[in-house]
TORNUTOR-273850 format. One line per 2 residues: number of its first residue (from 1); their letters; for each residue x, y, z of N, C-alpha, C, O. Coordinates in pm, whole numbers, plus 50000, padded with zeros to 5 digits. Example, Ala and Ser with C-alpha at 12.3 -4.5 7.8 and 13.67 -1.06 7.14 Angstrom:
<sites>
1	AS	51319:49431:50780:51230:49550:50780:51320:49670:50780:51424:49668:50846 | 51285:49775:50708:51367:49894:50714:51290:50003:50787:51341:50114:50804
</sites>
This chain:
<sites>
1	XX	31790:44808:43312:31751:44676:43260:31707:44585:43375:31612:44509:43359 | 31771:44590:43484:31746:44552:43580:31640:44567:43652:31608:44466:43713
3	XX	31580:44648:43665:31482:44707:43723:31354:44722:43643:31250:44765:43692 | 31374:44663:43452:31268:44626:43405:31218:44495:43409:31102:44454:43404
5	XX	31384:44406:43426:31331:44259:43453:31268:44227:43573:31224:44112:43565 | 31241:44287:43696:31221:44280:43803:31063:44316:43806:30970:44260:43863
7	XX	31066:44420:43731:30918:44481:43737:30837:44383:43607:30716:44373:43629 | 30870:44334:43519:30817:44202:43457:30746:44074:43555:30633:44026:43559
9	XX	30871:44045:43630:30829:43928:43696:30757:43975:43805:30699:43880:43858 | 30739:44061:43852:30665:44115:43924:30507:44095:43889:30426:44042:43965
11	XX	30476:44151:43744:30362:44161:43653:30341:44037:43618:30222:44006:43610 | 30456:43919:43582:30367:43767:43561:30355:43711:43659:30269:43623:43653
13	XX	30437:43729:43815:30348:43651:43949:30233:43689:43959:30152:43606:44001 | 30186:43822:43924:30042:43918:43962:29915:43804:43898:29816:43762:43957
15	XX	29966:43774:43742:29874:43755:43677:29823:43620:43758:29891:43545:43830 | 29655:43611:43718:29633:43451:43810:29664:43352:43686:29673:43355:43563
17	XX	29677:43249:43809:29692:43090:43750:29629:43076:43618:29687:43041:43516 | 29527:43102:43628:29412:43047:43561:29450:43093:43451:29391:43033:43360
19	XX	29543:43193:43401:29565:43284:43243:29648:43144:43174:29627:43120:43056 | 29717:43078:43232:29835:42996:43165:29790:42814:43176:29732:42767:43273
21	XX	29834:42731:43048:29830:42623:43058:29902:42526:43140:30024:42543:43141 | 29866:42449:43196:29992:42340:43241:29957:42184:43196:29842:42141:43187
23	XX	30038:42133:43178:30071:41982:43167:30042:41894:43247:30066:41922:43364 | 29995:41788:43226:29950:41699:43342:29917:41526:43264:29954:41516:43147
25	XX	29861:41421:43319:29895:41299:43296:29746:41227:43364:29726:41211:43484 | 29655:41192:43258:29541:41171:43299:29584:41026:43357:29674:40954:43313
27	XX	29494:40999:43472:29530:40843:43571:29441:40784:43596:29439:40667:43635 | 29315:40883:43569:29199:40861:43626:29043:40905:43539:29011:41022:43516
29	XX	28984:40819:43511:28849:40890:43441:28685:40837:43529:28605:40744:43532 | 28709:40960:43583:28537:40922:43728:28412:40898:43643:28341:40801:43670
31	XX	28371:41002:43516:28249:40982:43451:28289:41051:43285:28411:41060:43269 | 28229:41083:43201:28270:41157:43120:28277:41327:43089:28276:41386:42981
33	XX	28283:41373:43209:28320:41522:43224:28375:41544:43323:28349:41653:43374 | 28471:41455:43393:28493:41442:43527:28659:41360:43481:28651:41253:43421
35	XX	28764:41402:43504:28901:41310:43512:29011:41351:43587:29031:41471:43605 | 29111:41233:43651:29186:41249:43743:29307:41307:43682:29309:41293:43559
37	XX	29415:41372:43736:29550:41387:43610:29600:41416:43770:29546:41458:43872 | 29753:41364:43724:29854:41392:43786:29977:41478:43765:30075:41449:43697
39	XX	29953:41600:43841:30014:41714:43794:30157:41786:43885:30118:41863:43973 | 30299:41775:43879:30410:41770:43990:30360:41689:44159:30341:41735:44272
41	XX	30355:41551:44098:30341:41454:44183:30168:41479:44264:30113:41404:44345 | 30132:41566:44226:29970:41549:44323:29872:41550:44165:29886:41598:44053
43	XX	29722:41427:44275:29634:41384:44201:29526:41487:44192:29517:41534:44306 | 29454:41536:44127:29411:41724:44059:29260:41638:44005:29274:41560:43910
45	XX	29138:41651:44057:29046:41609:44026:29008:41771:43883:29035:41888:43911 | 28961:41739:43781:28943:41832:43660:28783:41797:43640:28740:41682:43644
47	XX	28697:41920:43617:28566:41931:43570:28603:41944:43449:28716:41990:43433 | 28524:41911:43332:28540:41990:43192:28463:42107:43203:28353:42116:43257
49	XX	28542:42214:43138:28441:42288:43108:28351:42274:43051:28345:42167:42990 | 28235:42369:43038:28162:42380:42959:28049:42285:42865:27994:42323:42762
51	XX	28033:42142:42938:28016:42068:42884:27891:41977:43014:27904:42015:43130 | 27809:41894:42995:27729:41840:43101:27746:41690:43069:27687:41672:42962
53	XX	27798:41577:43113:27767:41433:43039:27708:41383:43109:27728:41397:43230 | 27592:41290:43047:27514:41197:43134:27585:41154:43264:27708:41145:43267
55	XX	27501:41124:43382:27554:41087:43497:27561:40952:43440:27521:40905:43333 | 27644:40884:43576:27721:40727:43525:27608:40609:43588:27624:40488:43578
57	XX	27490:40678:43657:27374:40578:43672:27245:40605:43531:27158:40524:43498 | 27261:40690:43492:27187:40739:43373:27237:40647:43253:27354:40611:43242
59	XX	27127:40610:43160:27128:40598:43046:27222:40642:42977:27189:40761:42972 | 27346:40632:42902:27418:40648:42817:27562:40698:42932:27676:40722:42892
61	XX	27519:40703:43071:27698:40765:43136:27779:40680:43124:27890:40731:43132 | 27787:40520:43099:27862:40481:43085:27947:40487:42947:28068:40470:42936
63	XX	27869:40510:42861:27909:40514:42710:27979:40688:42717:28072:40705:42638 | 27957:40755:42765:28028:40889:42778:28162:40879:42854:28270:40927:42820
65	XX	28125:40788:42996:28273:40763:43033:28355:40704:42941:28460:40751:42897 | 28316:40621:42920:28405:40503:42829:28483:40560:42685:28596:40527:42648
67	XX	28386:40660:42613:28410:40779:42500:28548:40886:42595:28667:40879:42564 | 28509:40951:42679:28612:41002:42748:28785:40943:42773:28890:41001:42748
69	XX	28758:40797:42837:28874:40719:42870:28933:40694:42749:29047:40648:42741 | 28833:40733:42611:28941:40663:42499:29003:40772:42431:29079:40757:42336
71	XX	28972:40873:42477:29024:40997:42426:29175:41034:42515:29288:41050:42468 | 29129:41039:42667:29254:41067:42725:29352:40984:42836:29459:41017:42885
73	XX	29242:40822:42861:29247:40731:42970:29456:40730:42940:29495:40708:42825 | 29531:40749:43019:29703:40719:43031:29760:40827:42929:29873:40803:42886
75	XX	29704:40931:42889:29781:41013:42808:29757:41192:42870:29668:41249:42934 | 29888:41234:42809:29973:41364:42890:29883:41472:42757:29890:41478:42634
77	XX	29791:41555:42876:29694:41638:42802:29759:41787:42894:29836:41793:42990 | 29687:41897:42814:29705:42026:42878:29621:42141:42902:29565:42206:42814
79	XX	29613:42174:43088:29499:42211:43108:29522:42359:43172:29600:42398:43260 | 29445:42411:43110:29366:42566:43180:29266:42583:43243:29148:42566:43214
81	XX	29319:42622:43340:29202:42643:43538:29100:42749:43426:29133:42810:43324 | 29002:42740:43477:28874:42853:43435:28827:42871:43614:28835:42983:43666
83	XX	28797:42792:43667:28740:42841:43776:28721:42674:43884:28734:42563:43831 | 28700:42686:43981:28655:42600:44071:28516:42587:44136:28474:42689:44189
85	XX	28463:42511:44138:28372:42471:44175:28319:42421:44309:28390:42397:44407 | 28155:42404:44301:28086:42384:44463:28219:42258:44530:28289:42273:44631
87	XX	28219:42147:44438:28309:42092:44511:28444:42081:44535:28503:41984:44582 | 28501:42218:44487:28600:42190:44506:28734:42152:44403:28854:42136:44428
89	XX	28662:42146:44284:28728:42072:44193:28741:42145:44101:28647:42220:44076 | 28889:42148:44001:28917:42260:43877:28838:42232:43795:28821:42126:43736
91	XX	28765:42362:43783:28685:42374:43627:28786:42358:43504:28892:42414:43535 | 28792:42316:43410:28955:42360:43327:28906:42336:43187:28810:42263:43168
93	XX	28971:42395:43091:28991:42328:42968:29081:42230:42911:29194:42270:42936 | 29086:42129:42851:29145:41995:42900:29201:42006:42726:29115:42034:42642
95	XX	29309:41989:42690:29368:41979:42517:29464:41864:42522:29560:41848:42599 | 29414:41777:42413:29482:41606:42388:29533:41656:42271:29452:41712:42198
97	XX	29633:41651:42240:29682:41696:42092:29661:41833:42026:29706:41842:41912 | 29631:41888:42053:29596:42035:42038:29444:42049:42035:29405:42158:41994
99	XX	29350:41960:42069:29222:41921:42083:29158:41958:42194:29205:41921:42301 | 29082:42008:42191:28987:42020:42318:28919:41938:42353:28838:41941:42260
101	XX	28875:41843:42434:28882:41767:42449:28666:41726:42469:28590:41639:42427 | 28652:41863:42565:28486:41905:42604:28436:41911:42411:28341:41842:42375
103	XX	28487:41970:42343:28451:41976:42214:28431:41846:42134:28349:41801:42053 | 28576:41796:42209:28562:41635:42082:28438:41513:42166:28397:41414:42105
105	XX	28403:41541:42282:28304:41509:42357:28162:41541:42295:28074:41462:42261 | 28163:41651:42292:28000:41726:42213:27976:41691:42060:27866:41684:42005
107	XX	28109:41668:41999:28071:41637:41850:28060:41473:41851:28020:41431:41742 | 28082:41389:41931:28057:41211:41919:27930:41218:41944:27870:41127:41886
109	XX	27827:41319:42036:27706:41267:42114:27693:41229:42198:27601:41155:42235 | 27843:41295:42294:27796:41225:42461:27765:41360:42511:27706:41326:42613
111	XX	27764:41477:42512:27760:41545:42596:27673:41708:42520:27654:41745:42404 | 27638:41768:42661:27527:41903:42630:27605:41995:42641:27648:41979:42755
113	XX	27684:42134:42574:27703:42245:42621:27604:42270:42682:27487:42249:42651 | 27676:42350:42834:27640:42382:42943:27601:42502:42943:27654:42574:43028
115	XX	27514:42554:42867:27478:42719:42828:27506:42774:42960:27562:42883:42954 | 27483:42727:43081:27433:42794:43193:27588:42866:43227:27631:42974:43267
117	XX	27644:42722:43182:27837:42795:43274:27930:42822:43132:28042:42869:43148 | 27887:42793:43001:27954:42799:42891:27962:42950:42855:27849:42994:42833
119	XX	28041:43025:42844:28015:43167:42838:28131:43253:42738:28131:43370:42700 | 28204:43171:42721:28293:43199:42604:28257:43183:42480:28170:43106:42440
121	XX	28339:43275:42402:28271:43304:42241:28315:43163:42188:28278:43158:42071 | 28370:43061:42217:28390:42949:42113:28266:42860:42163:28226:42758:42108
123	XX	28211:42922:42286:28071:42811:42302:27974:42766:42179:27932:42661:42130 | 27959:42941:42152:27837:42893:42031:27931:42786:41963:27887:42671:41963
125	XX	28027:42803:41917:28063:42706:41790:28036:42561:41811:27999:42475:41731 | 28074:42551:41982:28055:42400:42075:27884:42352:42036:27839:42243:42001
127	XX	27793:42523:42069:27632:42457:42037:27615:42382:41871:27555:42282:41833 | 27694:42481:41805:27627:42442:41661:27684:42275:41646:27618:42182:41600
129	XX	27820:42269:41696:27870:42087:41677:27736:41992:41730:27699:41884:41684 | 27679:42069:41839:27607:41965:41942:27454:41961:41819:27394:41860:41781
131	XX	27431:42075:41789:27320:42031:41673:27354:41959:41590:27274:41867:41570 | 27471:41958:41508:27493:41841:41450:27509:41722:41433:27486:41651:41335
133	XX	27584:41682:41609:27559:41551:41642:27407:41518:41654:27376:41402:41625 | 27286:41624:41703:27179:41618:41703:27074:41539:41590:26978:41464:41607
135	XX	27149:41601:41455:27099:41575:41366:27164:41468:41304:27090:41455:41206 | 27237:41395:41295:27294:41316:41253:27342:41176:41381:27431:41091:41387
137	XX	27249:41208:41449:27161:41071:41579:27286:41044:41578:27311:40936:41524 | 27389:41110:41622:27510:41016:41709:27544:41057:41811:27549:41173:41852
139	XX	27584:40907:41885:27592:40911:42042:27466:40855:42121:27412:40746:42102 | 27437:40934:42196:27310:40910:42274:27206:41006:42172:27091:40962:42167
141	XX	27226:41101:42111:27088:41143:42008:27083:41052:41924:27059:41108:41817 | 27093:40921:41903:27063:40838:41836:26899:40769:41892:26815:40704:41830
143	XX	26903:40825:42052:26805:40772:42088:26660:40854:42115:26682:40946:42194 | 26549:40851:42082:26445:40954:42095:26406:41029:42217:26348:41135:42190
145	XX	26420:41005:42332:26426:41026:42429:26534:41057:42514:26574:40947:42550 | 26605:41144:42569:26736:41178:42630:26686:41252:42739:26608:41347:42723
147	XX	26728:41212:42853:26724:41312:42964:26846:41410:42966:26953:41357:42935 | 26850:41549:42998:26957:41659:43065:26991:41581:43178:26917:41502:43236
149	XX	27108:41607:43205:27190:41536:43345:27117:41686:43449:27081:41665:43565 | 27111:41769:43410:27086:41808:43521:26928:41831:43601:26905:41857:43719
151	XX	26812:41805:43462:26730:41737:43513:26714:41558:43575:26610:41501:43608 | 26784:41531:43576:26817:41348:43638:26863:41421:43792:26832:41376:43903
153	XX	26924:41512:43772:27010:41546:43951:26888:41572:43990:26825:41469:44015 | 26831:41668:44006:26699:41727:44003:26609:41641:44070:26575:41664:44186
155	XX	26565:41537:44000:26497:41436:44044:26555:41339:44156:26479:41308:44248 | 26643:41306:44154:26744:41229:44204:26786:41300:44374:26838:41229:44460
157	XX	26747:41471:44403:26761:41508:44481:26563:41494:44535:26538:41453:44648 | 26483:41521:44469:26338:41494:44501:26271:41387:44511:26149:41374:44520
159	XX	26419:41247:44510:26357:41129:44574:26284:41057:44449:26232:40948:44474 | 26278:41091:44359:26231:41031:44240:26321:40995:44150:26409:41067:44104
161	XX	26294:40856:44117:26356:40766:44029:26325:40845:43879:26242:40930:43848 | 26437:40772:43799:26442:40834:43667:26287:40812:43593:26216:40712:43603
163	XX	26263:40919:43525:26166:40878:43425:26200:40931:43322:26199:41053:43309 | 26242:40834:43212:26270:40844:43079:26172:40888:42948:26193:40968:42856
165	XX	26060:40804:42977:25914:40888:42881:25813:40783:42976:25837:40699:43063 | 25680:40838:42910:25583:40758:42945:25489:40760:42838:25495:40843:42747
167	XX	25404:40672:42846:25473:40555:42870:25600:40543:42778:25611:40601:42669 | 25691:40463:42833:25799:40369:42756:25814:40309:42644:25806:40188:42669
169	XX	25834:40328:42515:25826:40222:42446:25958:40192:42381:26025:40278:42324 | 25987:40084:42390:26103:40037:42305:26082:39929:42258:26011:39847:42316
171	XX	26155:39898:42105:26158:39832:42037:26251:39718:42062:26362:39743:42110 | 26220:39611:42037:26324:39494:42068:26288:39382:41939:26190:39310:41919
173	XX	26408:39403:41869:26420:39324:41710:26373:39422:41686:26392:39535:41731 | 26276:39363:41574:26152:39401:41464:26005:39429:41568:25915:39442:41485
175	XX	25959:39440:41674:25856:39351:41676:25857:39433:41854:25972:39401:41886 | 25821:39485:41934:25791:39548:42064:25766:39382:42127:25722:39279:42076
177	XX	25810:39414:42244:25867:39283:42317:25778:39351:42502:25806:39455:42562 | 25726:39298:42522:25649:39315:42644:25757:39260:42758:25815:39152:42747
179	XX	25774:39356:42873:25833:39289:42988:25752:39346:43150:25755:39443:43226 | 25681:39207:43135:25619:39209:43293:25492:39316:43337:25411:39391:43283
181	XX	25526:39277:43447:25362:39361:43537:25387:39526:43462:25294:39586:43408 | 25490:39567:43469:25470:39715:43469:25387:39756:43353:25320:39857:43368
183	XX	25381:39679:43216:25311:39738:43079:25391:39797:43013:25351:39859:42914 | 25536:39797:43049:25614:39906:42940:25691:39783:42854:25711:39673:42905
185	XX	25715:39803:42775:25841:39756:42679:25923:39844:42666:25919:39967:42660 | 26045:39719:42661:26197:39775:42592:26312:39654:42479:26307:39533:42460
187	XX	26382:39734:42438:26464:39627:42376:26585:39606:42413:26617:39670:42514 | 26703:39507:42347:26796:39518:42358:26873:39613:42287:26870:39624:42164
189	XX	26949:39689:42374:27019:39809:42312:27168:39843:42360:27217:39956:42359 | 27227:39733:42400:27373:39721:42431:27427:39736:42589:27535:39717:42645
191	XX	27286:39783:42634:27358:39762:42814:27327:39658:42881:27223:39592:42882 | 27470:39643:42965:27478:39528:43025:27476:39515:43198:27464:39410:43261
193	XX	27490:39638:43248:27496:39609:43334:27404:39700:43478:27366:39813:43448 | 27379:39663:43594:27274:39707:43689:27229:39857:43678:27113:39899:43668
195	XX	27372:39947:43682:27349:40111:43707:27326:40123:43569:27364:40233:43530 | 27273:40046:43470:27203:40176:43348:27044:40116:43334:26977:40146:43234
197	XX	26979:40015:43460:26903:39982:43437:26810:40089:43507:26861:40153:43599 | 26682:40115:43473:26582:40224:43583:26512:40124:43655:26437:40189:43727
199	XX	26490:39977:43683:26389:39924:43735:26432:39787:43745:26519:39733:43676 | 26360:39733:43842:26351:39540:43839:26321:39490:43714:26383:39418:43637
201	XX	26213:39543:43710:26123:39491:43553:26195:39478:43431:26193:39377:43360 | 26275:39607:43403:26369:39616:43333:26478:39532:43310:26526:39504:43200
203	XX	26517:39493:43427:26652:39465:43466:26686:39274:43421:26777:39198:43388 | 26499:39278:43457:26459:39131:43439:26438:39063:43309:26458:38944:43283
205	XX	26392:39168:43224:26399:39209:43069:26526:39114:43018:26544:39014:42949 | 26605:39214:43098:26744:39211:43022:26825:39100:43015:26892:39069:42917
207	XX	26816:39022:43154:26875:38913:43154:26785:38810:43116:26846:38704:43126 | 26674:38793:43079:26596:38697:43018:26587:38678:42836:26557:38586:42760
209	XX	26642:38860:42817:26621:38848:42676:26740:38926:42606:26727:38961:42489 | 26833:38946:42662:26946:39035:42596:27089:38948:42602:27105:38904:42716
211	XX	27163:38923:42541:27289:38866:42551:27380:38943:42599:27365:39063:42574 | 27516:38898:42692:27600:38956:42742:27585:39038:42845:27679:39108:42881
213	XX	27417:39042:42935:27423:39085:43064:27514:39032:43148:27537:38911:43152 | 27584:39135:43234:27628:39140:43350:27582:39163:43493:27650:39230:43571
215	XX	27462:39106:43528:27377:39152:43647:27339:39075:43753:27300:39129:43856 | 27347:38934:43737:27322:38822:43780:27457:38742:43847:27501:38641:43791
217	XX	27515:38790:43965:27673:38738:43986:27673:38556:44088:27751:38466:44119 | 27546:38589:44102:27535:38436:44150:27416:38353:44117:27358:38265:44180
219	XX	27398:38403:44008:27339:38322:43883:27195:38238:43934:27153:38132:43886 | 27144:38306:44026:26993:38279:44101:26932:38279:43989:26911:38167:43942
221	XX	26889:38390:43916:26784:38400:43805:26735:38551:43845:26651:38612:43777 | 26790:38599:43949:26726:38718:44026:26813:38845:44012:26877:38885:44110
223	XX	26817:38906:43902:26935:39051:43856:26945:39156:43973:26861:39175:44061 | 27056:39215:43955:27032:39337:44033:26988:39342:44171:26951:39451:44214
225	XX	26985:39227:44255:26947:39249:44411:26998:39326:44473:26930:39346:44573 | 27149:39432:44470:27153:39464:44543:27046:39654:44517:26978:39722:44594
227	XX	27081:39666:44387:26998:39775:44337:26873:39844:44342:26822:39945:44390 | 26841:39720:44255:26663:39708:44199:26583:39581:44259:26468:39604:44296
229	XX	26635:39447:44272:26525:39311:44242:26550:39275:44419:26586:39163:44453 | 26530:39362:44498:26582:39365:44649:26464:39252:44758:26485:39239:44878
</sites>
């Protein structure tokens, strides 16, 4: 008997980490596929699996972070290592209540299964949710135009600023609303603040014609100087 319990524990030190869940205490939310947890006193930076969310200078990353923080921002979730990454950081599967968490992400409309690194059989099920948020315009598919986060990196490494469509058009009210030299229009559409703007022009838009900007901290008339209006 002895010598089977021995050769057991033998066989579950063997197995890796990565087979078993552990417990942990989110403290921290960096973007919306990205969160801090505190796991036997050390801070454990977590990738989601399987999942891509707008970056947090992109169009809609703040609304993905913010979707994220309300799911797990101060609450004790449970995570499985899948793998580590270029930087360093646990790939994992992340469960809030017996929830997955990358899943309840893809079905609101913040986020892309990651075909490229998604490779498990519950992915497809993750794609078909993401068509549905697709089709039923929630989240950021509410909006006609969406960039891939990982075409934004892409660009973002080739020195080129975002381009969302071209030309641009957005609606503001009823009625396309012209802003400035550039020729593009946009409307008001709930952001308030510098990093979800792509431009001066824009930016200038916003605080001339949108309520509840946040961009203007010493109230010149001039948004975004340190960003965009330089």
């Amino acid at each position: 008997m002895r010598c089977f319990r021995l050769t057991f524990l033998f066989l579950l030190l063997a197995l890796p980490s990565t087979c078993f869940s552990w417990p942990a205490k989110v403290v921290a939310v960096t973007d919306g596929d990205t969160i801090i947890v505190l796991h036997n006193g050390q801070h454990k930076e977590i990738r989601l699996y399987g999942i891509d969310c707008p970056e947090k200078e992109q169009r809609y990353g703040e609304q993905a972070r913010a979707l994220t923080a309300a799911l797990v921002a101060g609450r004790n979730v449970d995570i499985k290592q899948k793998d580590t990454d270029q930087y360093k950081r646990i790939v994992g599967l992340v469960k809030v209540d017996g929830q997955n968490l990358s899943e309840l992400i893809v079905q609101n409309g913040y986020a892309w299964v990651y075909t490229k690194h998604c490779k498990e059989k519950f992915c497809s099920d993750w794609k078909k949710s993401e068509g549905v948020a697709r089709r039923q315009k929630k989240g950021m598919w509410s909006d006609s135009v969406v960039v891939p986060p990982w075409e934004w990196r892409a660009a973002q490494r080739e020195g080129r600023q975002e381009q969302e469509a071209a030309p641009v058009i957005i609606i503001g009210g009823n009625k396309p609303v012209s802003a400035g030299s550039s020729g593009k229009q946009y409307r008001c559409d709930g952001r308030t603040y510098c990093s979800q703007m792509t431009s001066c022009d824009e930016a200038k838009f916003f605080l001339r014609n949108c309520p509840g900007t946040k961009m203007d901290g010493d109230n010149d008339g001039v948004p975004c100087e340190r960003q965009w209006c330089r």
